[in-house]
C-alpha positions, -999 to 999 in steps of 0.1 A, spaced: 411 -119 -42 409 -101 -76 441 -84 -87 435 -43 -97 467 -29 -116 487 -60 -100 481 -53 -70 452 -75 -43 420 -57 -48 403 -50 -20 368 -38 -7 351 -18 20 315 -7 32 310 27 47 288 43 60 285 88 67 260 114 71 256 140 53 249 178 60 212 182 51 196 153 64 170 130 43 169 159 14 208 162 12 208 123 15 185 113 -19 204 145 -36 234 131 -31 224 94 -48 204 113 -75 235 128 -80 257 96 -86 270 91 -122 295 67 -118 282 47 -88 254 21 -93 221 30 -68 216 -8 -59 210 -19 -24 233 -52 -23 270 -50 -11 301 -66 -19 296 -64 -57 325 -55 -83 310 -22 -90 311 6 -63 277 12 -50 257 38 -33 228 38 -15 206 59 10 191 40 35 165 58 51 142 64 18 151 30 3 161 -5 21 145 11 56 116 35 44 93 9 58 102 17 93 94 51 112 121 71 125 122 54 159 129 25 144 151 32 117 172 52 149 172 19 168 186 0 136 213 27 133 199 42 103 197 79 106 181 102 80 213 115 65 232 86 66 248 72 28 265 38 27 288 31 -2 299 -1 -12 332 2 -28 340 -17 -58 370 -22 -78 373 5 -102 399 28 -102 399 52 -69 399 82 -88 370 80 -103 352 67 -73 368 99 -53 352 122 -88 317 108 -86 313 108 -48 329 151 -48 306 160 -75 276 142 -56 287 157 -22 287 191 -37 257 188 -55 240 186 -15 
């Protein structure tokens, strides 16, 4: 595992919704400065994505429900820059929705 500050560097997905649904959702990535809009996972860099207008658009909303993707739903990725600006980037593109 990659060391961050001499420490083990470590990862996580997550996944949230967002007050707003599929509006507040894209707002939110449009918003990103920091975080990279890219779909894949488990990269170095701290992604962000929205999965109802991007990776599952082709689906109507029954089916993106029954794949567990719901409108204002936001998965992020997290890399392994430092937390604080990770914490900066996804405030400022919360509070932007």
């Amino acid at each position: 595992m990659r060391q961050v500050e001499g420490a083990p560097g470590a990862s996580g997905l997550l996944a949230f919704g967002v007050k707003g649904g599929i509006e507040a959702g894209v707002c939110v990535i449009e918003a990103a400065q920091f975080m990279s809009h890219l779909a894949n996972i488990g990269d170095t860099r701290t992604l962000i994505i929205h999965p109802a207008s991007t990776t599952h658009r082709q689906l109507d909303e029954a089916q993106q429900a029954a794949a567990g993707v719901r409108p204002d739903m936001i998965r992020l990725s997290v890399g392994c820059e430092h937390i604080d600006d990770i914490l900066w980037d996804l405030d400022q593109a919360l509070s932007r929705a």
